[in-house]
N, C-alpha and C positions, 0 to 999 in steps of 0.2 A: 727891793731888799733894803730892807733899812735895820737901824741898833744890831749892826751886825759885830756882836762882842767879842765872839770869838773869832775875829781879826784884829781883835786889840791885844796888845801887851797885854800879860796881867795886870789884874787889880785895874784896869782901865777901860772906860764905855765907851763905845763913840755914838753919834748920833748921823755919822755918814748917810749917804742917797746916791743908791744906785740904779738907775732908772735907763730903759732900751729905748732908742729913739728910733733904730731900721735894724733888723738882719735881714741878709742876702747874700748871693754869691756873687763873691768877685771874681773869680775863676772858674774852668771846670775843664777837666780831660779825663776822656777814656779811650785808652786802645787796646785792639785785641790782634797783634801784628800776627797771629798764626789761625787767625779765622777763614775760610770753616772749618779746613782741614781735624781742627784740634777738637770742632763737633765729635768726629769720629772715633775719637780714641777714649777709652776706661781711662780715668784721671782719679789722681790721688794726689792734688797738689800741695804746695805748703802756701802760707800765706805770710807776708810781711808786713807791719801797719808803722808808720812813720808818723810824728807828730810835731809840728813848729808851731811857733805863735809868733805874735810882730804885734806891738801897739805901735799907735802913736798918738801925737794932740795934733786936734781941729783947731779947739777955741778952748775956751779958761771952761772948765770942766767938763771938757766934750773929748771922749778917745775914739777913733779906731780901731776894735782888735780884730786882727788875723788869725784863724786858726787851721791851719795847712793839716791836710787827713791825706797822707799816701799808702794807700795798698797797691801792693803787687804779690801779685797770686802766681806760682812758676809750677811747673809739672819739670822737675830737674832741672836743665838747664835753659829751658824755655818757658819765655812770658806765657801766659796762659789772657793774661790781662794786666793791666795795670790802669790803678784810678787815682788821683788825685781831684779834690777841692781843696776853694781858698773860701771859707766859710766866715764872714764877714758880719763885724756888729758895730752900729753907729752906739757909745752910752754916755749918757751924764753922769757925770761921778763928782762928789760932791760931800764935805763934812769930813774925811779921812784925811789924817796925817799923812806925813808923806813917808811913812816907814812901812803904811798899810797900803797906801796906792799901789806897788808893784805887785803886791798880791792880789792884790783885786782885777791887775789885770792879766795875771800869769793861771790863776786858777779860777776866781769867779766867774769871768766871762765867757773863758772857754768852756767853763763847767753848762754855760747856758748858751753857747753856740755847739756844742759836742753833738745836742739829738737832730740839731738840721744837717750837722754835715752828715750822720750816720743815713738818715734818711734820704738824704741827696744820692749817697752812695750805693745806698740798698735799690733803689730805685733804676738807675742807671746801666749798674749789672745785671738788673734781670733783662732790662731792654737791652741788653748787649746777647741774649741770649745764654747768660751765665744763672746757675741757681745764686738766689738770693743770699748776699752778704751781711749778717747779721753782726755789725761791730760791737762786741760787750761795752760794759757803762768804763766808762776811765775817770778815774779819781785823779782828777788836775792839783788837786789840794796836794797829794801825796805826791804829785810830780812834782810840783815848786818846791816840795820839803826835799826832795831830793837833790833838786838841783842846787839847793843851797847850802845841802853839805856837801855836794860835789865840787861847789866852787870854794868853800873852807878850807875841804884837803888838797886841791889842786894849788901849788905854788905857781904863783903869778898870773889867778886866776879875778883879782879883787876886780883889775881893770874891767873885763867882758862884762859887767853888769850890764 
């Protein structure tokens, strides 16, 4: 991803480089603490999807991000399943100010680890003998905007950046 503009202020270009050096998973769980019994039963369950992220720095343009995908699928008050991954990307990142680094790495990279973790997950719950979990696309862009007017109106939230 390069001249990526609109991650610049208005009225400003940048010529940033954002480039994947490894994704992989750093993590991985699934349980299905009421198998097989739960085989047996007509389900109508709900499902829950959780989402973190975590960067950090390697070396002088090198991050880390973490993008944590937790489902937990219940039939009332019981786990039906529960999955989590820690869906991991080594990237060079490079040319960006540093008012645009944290969104590069709150929404672009998750935006570009989101289809391994989905895959990971979809994958796992069938082999769990579960029907296939299909997680819709998630606009990370629209999370980090969120999250940063949730930290605007929250008093005494400047610190937790």
């Amino acid at each position: 991803m390069s001249n990526k503009d609109e991650l610049a202020p208005a009225g400003q270009a940048t010529s940033g480089q954002l480039g994947i050096q490894k994704i992989y998973i750093k993590d991985f769980s699934f349980e299905a603490p009421n198998a097989p019994q739960i085989f047996t039963e007509q389900l109508t369950p709900s499902l829950d999807v959780q989402f973190g992220n975590a960067a950090s720095v390697l070396a002088e343009n090198v991050h880390e991000v973490v993008l944590t995908v937790t489902c937990t699928v219940k039939q009332d008050d019981r786990t039906v399943y529960l999955v989590e991954v820690q869906q991991a990307g080594i990237f060079n990142i490079s040319g960006f100010n540093e008012l645009q680094l944290p969104a590069i790495l709150a929404s672009a990279c998750p935006n570009i680890l989101f289809p391994f973790a989905r895959e990971a997950i979809s994958e796992v719950v069938s082999k769990g003998g579960f029907p296939q979990l299909l997680l819709a696309p998630v606009n990370f862009d629209a999370v980090y905007a969120q999250e940063l007017q949730r930290r605007r109106t929250t008093p005494g939230s400047e610190a937790q950046h």
